[in-house]
PLY file of the C-alpha trace (Angstrom):
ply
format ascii 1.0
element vertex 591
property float x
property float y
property float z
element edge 590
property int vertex1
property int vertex2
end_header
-5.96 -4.66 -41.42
-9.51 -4.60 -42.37
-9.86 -8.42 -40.70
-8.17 -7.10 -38.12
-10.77 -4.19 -37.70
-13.64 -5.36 -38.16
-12.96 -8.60 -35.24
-12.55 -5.77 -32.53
-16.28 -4.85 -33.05
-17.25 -8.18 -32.22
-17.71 -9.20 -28.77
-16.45 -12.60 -26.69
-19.89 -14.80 -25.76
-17.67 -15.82 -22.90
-16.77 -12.42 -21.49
-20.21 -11.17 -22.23
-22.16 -13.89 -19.91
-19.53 -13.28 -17.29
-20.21 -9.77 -17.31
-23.81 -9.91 -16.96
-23.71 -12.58 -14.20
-21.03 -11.02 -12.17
-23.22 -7.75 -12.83
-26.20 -8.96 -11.52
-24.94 -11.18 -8.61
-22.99 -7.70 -7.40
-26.38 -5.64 -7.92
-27.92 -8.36 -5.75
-25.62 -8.41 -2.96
-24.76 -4.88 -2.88
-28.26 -3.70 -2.24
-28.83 -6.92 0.52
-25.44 -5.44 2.16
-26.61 -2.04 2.46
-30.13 -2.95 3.78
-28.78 -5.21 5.93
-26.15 -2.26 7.31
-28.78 -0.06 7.70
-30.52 -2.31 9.76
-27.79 -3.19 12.31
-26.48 0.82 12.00
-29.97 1.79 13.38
-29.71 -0.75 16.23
-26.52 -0.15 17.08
-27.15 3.33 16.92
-29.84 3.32 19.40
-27.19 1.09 21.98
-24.73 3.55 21.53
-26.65 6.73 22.41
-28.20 5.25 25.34
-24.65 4.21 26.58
-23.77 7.35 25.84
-26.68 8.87 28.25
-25.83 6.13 30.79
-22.14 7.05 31.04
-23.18 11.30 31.36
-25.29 10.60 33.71
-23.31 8.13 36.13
-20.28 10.77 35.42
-21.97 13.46 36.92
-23.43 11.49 39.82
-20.06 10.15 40.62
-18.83 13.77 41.11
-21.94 14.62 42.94
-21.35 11.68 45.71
-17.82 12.50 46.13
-19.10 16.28 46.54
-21.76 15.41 49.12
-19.51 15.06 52.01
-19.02 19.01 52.31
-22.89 18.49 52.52
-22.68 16.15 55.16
-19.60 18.08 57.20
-22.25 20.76 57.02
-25.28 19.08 58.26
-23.26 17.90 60.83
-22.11 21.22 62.13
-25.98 22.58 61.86
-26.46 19.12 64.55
-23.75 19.61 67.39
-25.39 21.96 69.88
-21.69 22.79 71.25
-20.39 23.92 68.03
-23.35 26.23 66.91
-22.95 27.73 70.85
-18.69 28.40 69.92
-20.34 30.33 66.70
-22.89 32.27 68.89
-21.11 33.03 72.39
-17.64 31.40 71.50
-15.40 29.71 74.03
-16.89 31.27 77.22
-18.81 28.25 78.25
-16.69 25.32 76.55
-12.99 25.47 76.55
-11.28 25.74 73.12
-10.21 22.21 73.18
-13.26 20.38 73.58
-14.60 22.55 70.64
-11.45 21.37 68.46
-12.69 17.78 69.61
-16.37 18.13 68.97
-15.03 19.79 65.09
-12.91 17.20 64.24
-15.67 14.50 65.23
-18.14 16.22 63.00
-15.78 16.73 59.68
-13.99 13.17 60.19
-11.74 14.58 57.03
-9.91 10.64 57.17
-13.56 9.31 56.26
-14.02 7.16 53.32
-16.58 10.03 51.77
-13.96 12.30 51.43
-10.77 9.85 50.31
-13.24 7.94 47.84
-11.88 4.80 46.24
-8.97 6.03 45.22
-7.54 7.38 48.30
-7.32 10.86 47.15
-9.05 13.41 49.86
-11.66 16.03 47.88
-10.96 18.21 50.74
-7.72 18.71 52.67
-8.81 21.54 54.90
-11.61 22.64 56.79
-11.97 26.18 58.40
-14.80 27.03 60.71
-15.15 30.63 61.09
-17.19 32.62 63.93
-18.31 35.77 62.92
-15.73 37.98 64.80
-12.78 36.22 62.67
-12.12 33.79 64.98
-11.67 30.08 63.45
-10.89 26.46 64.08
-9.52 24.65 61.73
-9.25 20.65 61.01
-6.49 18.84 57.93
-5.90 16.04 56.31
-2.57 16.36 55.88
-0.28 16.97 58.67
1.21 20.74 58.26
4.94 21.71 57.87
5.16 24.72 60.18
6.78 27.43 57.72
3.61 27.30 55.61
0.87 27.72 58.82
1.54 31.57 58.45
1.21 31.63 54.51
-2.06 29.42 54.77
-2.94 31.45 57.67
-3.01 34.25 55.83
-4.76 33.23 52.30
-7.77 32.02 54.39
-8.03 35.37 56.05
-8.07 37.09 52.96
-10.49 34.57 51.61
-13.16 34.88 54.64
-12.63 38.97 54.46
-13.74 38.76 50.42
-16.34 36.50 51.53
-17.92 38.72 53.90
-17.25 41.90 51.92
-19.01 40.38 49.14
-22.22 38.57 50.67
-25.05 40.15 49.59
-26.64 39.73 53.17
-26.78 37.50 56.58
-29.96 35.69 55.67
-29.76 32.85 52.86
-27.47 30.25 51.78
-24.52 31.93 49.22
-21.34 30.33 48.38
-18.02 32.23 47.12
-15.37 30.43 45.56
-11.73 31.72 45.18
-8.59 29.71 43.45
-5.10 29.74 44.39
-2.53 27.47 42.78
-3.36 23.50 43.78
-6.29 24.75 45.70
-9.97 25.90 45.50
-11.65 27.51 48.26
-15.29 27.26 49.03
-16.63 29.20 51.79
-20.33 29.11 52.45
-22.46 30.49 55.71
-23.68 28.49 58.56
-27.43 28.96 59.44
-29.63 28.34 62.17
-33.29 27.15 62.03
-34.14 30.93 61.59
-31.80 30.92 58.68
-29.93 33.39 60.12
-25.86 33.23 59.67
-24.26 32.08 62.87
-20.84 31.42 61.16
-19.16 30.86 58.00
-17.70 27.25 56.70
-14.53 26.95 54.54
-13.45 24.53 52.42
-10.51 23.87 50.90
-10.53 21.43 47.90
-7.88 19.64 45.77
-7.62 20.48 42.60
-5.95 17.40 41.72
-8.98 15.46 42.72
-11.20 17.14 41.21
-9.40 16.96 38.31
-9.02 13.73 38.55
-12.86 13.12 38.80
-13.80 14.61 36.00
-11.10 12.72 33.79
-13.74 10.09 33.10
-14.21 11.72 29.89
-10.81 11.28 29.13
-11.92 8.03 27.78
-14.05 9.84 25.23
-11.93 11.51 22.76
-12.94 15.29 22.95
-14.63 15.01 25.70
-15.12 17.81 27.88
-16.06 18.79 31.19
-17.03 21.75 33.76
-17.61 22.86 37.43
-19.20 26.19 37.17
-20.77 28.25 40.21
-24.76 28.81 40.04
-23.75 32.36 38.29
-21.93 30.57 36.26
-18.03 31.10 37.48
-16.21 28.35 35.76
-13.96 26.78 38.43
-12.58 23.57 36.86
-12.27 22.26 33.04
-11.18 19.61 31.71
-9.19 19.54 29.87
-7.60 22.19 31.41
-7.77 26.04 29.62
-10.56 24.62 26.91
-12.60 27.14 25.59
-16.36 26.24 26.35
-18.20 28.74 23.97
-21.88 29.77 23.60
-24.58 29.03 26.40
-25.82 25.60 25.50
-23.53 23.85 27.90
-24.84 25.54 31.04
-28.49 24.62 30.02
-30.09 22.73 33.10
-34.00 22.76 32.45
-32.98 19.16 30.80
-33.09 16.46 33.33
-31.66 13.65 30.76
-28.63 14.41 28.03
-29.38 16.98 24.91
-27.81 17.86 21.90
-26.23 21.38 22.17
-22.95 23.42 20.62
-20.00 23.83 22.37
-18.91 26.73 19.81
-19.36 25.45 16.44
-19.18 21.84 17.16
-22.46 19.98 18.38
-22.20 18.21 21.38
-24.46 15.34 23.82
-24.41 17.17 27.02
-25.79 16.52 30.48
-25.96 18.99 33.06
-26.19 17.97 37.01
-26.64 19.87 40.13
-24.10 19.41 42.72
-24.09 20.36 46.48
-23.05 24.03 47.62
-24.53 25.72 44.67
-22.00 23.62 42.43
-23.11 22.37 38.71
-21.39 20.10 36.74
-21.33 19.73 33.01
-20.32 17.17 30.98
-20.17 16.78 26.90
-19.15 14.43 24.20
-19.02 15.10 20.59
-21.50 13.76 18.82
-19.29 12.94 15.89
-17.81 10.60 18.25
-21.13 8.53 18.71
-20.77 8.44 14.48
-16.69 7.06 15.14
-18.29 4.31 17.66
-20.85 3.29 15.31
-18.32 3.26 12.29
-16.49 0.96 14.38
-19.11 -0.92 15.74
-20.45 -2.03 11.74
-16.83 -2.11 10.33
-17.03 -6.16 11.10
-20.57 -6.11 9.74
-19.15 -4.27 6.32
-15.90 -6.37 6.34
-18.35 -9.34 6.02
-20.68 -8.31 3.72
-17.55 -7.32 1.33
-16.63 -10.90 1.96
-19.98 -12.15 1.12
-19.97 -10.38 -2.42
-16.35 -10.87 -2.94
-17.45 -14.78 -2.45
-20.53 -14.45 -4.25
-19.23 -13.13 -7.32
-15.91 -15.26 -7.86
-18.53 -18.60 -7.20
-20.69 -16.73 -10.35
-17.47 -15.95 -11.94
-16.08 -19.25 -11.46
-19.67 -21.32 -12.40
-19.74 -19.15 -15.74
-16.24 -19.65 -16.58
-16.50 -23.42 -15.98
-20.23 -23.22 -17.90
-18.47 -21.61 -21.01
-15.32 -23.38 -20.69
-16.18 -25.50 -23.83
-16.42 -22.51 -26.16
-13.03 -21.12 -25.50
-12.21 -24.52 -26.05
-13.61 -24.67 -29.42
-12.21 -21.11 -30.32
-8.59 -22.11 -29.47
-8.64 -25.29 -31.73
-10.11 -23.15 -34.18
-7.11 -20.80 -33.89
-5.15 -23.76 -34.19
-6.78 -25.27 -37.70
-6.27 -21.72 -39.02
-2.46 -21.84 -38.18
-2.72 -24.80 -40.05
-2.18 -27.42 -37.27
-4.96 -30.08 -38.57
-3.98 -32.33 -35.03
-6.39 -30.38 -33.06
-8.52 -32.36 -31.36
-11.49 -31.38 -29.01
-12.24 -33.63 -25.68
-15.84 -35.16 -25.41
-18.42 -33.13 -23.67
-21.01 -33.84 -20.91
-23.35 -32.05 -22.87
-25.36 -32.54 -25.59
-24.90 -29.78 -28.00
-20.72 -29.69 -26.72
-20.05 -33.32 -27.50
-21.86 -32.75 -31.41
-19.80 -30.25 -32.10
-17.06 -31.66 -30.84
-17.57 -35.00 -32.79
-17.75 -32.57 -36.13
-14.92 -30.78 -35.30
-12.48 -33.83 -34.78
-14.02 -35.38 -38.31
-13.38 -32.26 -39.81
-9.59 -32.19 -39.00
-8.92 -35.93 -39.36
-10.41 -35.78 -43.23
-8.19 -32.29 -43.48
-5.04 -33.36 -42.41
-4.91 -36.70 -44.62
-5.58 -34.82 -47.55
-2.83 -31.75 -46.50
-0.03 -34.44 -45.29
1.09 -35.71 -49.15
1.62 -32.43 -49.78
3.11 -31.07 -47.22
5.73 -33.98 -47.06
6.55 -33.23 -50.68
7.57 -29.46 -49.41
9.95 -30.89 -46.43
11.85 -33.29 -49.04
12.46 -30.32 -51.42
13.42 -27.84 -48.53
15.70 -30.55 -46.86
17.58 -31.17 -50.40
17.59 -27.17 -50.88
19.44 -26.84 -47.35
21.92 -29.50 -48.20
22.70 -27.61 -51.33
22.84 -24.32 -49.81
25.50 -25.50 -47.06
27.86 -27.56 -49.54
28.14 -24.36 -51.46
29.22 -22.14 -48.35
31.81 -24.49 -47.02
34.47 -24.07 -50.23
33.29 -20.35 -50.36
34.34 -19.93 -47.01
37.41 -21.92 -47.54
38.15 -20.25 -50.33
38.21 -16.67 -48.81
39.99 -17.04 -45.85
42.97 -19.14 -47.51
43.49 -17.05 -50.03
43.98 -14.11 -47.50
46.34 -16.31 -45.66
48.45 -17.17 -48.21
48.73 -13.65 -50.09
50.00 -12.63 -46.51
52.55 -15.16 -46.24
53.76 -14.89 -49.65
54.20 -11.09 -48.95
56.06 -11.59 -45.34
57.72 -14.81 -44.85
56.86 -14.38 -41.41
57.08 -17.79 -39.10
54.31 -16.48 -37.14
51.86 -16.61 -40.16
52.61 -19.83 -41.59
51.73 -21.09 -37.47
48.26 -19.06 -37.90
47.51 -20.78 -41.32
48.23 -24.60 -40.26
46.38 -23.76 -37.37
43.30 -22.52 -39.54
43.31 -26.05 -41.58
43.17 -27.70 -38.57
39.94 -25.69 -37.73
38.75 -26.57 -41.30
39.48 -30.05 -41.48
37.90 -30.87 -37.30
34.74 -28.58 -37.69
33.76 -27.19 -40.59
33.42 -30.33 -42.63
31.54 -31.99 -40.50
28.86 -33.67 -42.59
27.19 -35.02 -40.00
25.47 -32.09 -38.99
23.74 -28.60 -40.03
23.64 -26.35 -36.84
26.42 -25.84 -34.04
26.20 -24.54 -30.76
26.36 -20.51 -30.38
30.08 -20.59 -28.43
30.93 -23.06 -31.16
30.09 -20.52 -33.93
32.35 -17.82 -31.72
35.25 -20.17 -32.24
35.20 -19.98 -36.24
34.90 -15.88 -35.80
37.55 -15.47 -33.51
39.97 -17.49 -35.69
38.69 -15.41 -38.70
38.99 -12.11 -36.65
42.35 -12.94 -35.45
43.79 -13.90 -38.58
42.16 -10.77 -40.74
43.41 -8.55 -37.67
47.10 -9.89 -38.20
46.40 -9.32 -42.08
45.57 -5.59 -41.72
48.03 -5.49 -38.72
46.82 -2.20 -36.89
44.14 -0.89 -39.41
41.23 -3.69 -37.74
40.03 -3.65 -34.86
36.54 -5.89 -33.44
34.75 -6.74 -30.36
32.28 -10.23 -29.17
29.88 -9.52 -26.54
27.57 -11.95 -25.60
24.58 -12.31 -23.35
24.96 -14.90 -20.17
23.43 -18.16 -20.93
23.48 -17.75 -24.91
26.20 -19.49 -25.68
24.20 -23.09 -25.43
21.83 -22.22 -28.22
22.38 -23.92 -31.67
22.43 -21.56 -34.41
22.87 -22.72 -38.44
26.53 -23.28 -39.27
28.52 -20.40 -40.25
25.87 -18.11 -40.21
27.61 -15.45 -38.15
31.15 -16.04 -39.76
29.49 -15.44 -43.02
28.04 -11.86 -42.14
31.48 -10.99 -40.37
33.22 -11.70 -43.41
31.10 -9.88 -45.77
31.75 -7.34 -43.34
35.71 -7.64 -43.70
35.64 -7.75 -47.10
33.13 -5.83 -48.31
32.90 -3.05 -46.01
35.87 -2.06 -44.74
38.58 -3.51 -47.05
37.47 -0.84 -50.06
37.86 1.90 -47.12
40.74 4.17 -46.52
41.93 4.08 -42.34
41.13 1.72 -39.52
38.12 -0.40 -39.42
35.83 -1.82 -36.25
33.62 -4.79 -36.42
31.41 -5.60 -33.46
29.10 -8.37 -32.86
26.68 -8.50 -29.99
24.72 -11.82 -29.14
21.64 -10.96 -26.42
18.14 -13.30 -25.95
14.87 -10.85 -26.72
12.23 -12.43 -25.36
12.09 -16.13 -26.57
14.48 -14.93 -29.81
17.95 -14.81 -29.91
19.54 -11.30 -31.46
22.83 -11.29 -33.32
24.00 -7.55 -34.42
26.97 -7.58 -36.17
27.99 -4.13 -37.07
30.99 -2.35 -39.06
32.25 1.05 -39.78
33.18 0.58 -43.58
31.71 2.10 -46.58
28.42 0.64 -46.59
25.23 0.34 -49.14
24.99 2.72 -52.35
22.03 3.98 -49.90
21.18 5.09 -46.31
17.87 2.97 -44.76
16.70 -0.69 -44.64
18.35 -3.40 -47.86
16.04 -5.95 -48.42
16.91 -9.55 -49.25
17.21 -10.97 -51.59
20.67 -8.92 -53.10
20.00 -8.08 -56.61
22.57 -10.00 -58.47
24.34 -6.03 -59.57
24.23 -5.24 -55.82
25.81 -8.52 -54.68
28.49 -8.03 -56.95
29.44 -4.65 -56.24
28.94 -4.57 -52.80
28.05 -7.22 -50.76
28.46 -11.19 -51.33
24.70 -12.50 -52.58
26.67 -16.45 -51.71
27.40 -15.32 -47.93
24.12 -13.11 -46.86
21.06 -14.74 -49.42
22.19 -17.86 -48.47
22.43 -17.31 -44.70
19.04 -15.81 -44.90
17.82 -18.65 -46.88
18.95 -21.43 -44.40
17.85 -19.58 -41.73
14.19 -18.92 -43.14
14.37 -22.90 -44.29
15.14 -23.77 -40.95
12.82 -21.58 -38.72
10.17 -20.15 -41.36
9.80 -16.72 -42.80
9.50 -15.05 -39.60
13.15 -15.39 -38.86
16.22 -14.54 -41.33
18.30 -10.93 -41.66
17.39 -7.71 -41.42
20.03 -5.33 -43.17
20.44 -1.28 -42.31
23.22 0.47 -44.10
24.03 4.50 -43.76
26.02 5.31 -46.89
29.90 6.07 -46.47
29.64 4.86 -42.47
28.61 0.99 -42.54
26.14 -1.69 -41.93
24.44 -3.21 -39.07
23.61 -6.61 -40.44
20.53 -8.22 -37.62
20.50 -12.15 -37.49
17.27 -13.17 -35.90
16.61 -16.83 -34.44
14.35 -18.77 -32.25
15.79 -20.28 -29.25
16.69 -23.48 -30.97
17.84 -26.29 -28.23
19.29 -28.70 -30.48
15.65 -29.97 -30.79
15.19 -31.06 -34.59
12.47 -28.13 -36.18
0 1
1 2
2 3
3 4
4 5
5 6
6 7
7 8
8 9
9 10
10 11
11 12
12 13
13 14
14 15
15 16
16 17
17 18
18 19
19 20
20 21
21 22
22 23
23 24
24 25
25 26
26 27
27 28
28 29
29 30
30 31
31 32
32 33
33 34
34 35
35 36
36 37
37 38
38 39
39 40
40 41
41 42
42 43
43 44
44 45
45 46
46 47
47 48
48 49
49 50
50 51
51 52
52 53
53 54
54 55
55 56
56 57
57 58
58 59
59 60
60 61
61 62
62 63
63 64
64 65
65 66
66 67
67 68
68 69
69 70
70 71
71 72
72 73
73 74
74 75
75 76
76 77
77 78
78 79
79 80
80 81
81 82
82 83
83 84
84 85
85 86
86 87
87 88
88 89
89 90
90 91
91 92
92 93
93 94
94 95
95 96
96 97
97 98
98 99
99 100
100 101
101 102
102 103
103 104
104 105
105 106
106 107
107 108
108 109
109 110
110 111
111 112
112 113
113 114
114 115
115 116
116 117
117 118
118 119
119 120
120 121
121 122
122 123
123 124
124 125
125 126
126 127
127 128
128 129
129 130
130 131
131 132
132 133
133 134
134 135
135 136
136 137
137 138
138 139
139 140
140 141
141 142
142 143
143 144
144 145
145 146
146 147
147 148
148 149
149 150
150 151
151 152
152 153
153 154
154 155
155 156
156 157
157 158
158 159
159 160
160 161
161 162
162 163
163 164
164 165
165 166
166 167
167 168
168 169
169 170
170 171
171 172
172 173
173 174
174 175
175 176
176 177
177 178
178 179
179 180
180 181
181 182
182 183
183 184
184 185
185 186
186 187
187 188
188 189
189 190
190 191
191 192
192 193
193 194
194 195
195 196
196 197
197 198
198 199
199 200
200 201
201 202
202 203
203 204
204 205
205 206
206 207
207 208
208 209
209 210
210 211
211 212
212 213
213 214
214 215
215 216
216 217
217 218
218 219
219 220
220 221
221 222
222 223
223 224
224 225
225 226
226 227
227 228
228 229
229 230
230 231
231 232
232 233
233 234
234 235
235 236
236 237
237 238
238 239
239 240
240 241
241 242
242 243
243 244
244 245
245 246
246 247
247 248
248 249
249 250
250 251
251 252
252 253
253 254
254 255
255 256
256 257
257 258
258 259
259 260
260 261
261 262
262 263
263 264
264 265
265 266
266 267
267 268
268 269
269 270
270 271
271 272
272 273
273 274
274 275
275 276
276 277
277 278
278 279
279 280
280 281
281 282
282 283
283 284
284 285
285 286
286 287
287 288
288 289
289 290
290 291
291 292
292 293
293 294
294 295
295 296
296 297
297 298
298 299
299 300
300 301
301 302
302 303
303 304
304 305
305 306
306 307
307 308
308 309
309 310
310 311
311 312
312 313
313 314
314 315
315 316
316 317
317 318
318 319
319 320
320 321
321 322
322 323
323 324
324 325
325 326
326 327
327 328
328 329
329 330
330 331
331 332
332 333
333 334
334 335
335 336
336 337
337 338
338 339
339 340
340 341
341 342
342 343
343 344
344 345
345 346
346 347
347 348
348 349
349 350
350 351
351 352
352 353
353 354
354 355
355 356
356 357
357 358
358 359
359 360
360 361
361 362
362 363
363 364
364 365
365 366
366 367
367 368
368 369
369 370
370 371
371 372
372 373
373 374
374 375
375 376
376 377
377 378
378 379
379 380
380 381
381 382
382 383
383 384
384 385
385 386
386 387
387 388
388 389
389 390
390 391
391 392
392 393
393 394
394 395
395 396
396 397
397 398
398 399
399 400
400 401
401 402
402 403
403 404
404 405
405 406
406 407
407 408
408 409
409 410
410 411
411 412
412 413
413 414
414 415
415 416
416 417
417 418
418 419
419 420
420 421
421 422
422 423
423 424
424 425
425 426
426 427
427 428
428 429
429 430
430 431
431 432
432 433
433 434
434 435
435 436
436 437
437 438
438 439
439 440
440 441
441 442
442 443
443 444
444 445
445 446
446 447
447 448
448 449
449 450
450 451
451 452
452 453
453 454
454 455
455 456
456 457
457 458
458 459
459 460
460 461
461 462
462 463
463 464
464 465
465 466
466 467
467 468
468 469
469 470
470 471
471 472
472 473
473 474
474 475
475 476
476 477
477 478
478 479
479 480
480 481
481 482
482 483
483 484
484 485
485 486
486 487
487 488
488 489
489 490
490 491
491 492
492 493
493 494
494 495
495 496
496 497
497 498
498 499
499 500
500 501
501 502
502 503
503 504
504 505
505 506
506 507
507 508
508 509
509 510
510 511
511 512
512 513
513 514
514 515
515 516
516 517
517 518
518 519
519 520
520 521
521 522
522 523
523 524
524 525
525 526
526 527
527 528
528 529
529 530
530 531
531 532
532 533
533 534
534 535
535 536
536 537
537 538
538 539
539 540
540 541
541 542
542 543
543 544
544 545
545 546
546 547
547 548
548 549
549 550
550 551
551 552
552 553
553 554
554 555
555 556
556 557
557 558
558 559
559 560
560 561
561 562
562 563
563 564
564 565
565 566
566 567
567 568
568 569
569 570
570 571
571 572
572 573
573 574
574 575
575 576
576 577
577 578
578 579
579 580
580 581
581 582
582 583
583 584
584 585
585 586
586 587
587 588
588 589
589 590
């Protein structure tokens, strides 16, 4: 125990050199990874936010081009002579329908400025308004007849709100007013006096404005706004999101800024649109950290590679480097177990192929000296095994015969006489085989049944007994008799002296590379409740239990395999024993 102790404090050579070269090649390469990932994350970084600037910016200049044709329908209103004289004198010197012409030429709602590339119109309607209420209108879409006097009526109310709510007749003012799929946008109409001479309505799709500002869509969390110059939110997207706080609507920054939306920060770009229109569009900035993350996870991946790599090629050139002393230790291990046929190979190196020249002298002196000796020891065990065996065969003979016969003698029953010439015949074709010392495990079974079966028809209902046995067993060799033995001390010693039925079981299973044999009875056990070591005192063996049948079965056994193996005997007084045979896996292989 104290050995045992005091090699734990000691340390492997091996192990330590591995652990100190592993440790420094991962020290190495861990702090070349992360320089080398802060490198590339501050380049990358730098690509990302200017993408990031590029992609605000083009958004809002997308939605600014598609918003410039109301700019242009405008302009070209402010140009045609004959529509600025409808606003001012009306149709008195034109008639109505060359005014609807010269309108329709002049908002072209079918041009490509207003479909865009998609071929979704920005605006579908266009009203033209002279100040007494009167109006021309222009649409894209052809109109179903039972909704004229609905829309008819929403852009009346829209142009009264619009005039009830201009502040005055000189300036340029917008008013904006939302109804279901549509936004209307009515602005005035000045001459080069900037005085009103009419008023200009729009009405806009909401689905294509929506669908304009869905480029952020590709930007998870992205957000964006149309807002008025008062700051009137008319559009989101995504639709209903909160936009909290004021840093959003911040447009003394002609690139993109960092700002809150709320509590989150954002990169936001703000951009003037026509008609007193702004646009604003955000991105977290905890999504420029995602894009990085998944811009370096390749570069990270590698380096992990790298040092994985690096460290099994130090692992691998110290293990090979110290490969020799393991060696050396495990022959050593071997001499101590008292196998003097170690050998160690020759070495490359120097100081390796010394001590491996020692080493092999060493053990080739040793073992000539040890072998007269130890051949001795093998003649005396083998003659002490032949011994041992001779002397069970009549004791076993002897038992089970005189059984027989005291039952036949007592019955005169046909039946018995059958089971006893049957019995010889088992005697006289396997048990006296001289020719051999150890029988297969099923062949073993054979001898117990016969013994079980003919001590069962002995004590007719008062025995009962059970085999079980592990699959793939049953072709294990075993010594000879060594389970027929403990079953009959079991019989006989157990549960014969007992008063009422008896049980014997015996259970064969493989634990590990040893084969387990339990044989276990319900008779009156030990004078004593706990382990019975072997050897039987001779007053024990006589009382109780057979010193012939169990010392010698643990003797062969321990002759056979060494001391590690034999029986292990646990008795609980007045209840039984549970006699434990244990044996290597023995293949028929001579030991």
């Amino acid at each position: 125990m104290k050995k045992e102790e005091k090699d734990k404090k000691k340390y492997s050579l091996r192990i330590r050199m591995l652990e100190i070269n592993v440790g420094i090649a991962l020290v190495s390469f861990l702090l070349c990874g992360v320089l080398f990932i802060c490198s590339v994350s501050w380049v990358i970084g730098k690509y990302i936010d200017h993408d990031l600037d590029f992609f605000l910016k083009e958004a809002g200049e997308n939605i600014e081009k598609r918003m410039e044709y109301m700019t242009e329908v405008l302009n070209e209103l402010r140009s045609s002579e004959l529509l600025m004289e409808y606003l001012r004198d009306g149709g008195n010197t034109y008639s109505l329908e060359k005014v609807r012409q010269a309108f329709s030429e002049a908002v072209d709602i079918n041009n490509s400025s207003n479909r865009g590339d998609e071929g979704m119109p920005l605006v579908d309607c266009v009203y033209l308004f002279r100040n007494s209420g009167e109006y021309i209108t222009d649409f894209y879409y052809a109109i179903v007849p039972g909704d004229q006097e609905k829309s008819d009526q929403i852009i009346a109310n829209v142009w009264k709100v619009y005039r009830d709510t201009r502040d005055n007749e000189i300036g340029f003012e917008t008013y904006c007013y939302r109804d279901g799929k549509s936004l209307y946008l009515a602005c005035p109409i000045l001459n080069d006096s900037l005085e009103e001479q009419g008023s200009l309505v729009f009405r806009l799709n909401i689905k294509t404005i929506y669908s304009l500002m869905n480029q952020v869509g590709d930007y998870r969390g992205g957000v964006c706004a149309i807002y008025t110059k008062k700051g009137n939110i008319l559009e989101t997207y995504p639709k209903n999101v909160d936009l909290l706080g004021k840093d959003w609507k911040e447009v003394s920054h002609n690139t993109p800024y960092i700002g809150k939306i709320g509590e989150e920060k954002y990169r936001l770009y703000n951009h003037e649109l026509c008609m007193d229109l702004r646009v604003a569009i955000g991105i977290p900035e905890n999504y420029a950290i995602k894009i990085l993350y998944d811009s370096i996870d390749i570069y990270v991946v590698g380096i992990i590679a790298i040092i994985i790599a690096g460290i099994l090629s130090f692992g691998v050139f110290t293990i090979k480097m110290t490969s020799p002393i393991e060696e050396v230790n495990e022959k050593l291990k071997l001499v101590g177990q008292r196998n003097f046929q170690a050998k160690l190979p020759d070495y490359d190196s120097k100081e390796f192929h010394a001590i491996s020249c020692g080493f092999n002298q060493m053990t080739k002196e040793i073992d000539y000296l040890v072998n007269e000796v130890y051949e001795k020891q093998i003649l005396i065990k083998e003659m002490e095994l032949k011994f041992l065996q001779t002397q069970m065969n009549p004791h076993f003979m002897f038992n089970v015969l005189n059984a027989l016969a005291l039952q036949a003698q007592i019955d005169g029953n046909r039946e018995l006489s059958k089971k006893i010439s049957t019995f010889s015949q088992l005697i006289q074709a396997k048990i006296y085989r001289s020719d051999t010392e150890k029988v297969q495990i099923k062949q073993e079974l054979e001898y117990v049944k016969y013994y079980l079966e003919i001590q069962e028809f002995r004590y007719e209902n008062n025995l009962t007994y059970s085999i079980q046995m592990e699959k793939g067993v049953e072709e294990y060799y075993i010594p000879k008799l060594c389970i027929q033995l403990v079953v009959e001390n079991a019989i006989v010693h157990g549960l014969e002296p007992k008063l009422g039925k008896g049980n014997v079981e015996v259970d064969i299973r493989k634990e590990d590379e040893h084969i387990c044999i339990c044989v276990n009875d319900n008779g009156i056990g030990f004078d004593m409740d706990g382990e019975v070591l072997l050897p039987l005192k001779a007053k024990e063996a006589d009382k109780v239990h057979n010193r012939v049948g169990l010392n010698n079965v643990n003797n062969i056994i321990k002759l056979m395999y060494g001391n590690e193996f034999g029986i292990h005997i646990f008795s609980k007084k007045g209840k039984g024993v549970r006699v434990t045979i244990y044996l290597p896996t023995d293949i028929g292989e001579e030991i």
